[in-house]
C-alpha positions in Angstrom: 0.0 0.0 0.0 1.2 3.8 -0.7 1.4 5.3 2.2 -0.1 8.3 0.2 -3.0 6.6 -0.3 -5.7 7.5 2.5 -8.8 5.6 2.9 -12.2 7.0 3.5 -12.6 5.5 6.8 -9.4 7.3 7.7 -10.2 10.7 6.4 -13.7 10.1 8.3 -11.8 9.4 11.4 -10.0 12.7 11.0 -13.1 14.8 10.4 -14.8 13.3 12.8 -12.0 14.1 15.0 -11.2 17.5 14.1 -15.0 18.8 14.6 -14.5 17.1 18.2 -11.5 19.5 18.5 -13.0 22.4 17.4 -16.2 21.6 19.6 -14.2 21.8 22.4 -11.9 24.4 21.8 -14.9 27.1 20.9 -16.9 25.7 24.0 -13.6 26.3 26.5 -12.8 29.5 24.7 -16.8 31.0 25.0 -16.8 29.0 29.2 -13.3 30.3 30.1 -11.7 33.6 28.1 -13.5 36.9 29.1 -9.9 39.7 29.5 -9.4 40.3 26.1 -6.6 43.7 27.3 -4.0 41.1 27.5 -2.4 38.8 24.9 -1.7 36.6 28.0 -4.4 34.3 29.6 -5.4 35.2 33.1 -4.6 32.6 35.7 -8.1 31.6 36.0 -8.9 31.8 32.1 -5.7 28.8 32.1 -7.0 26.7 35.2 -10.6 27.5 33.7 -9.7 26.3 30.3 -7.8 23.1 32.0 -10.5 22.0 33.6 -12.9 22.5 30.7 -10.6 20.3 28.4 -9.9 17.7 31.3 -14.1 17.3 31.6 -15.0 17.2 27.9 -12.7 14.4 27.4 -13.7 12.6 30.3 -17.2 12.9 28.9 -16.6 11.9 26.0 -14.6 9.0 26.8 -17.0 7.9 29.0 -20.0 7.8 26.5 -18.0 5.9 23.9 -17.4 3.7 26.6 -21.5 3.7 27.2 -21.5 3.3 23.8 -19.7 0.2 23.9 -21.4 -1.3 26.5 -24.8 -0.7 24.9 -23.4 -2.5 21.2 -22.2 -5.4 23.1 -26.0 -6.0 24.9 -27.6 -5.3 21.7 -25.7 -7.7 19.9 -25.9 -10.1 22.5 -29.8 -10.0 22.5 -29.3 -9.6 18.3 -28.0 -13.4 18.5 -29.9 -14.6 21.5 -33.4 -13.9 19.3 -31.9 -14.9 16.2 -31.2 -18.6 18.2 -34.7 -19.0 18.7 
């Protein structure tokens, strides 16, 4: 394989990922940045901006990991009913 050649799962996976990042960086930016005199964050607009990153990934890990859970039952009770 080239390793110019992308496939269209990959360049999915780095949309996907890329609105994800931007999600998250306008959210923390709107929550967290208010002192626009300075080109230098505040330390609160930092430890604000921190903990906003720290939670959204936490969140989001933890619903793919819901996510997860919830495929496995449903494929579970997919083949249980297709036994019958």
């Amino acid at each position: 394989m080239n390793p110019t050649d992308v496939s269209a799962e990959q360049i999915k996976s780095f949309k996907d990922f890329l609105l994800s990042y931007n999600k998250l960086s306008e959210m923390c930016f709107v929550d967290c940045i208010s002192d626009f005199t300075s080109r230098n964050l505040k330390p609160y607009e930092e430890k604000c901006a921190l903990n906003c990153t720290e939670k959204y990934l936490k969140m989001n890990q933890r619903i793919s990991q819901r996510f997860q859970e919830f495929q496995i039952i449903a494929n579970e009770n997919l083949a249980a009913t297709q036994k019958l």
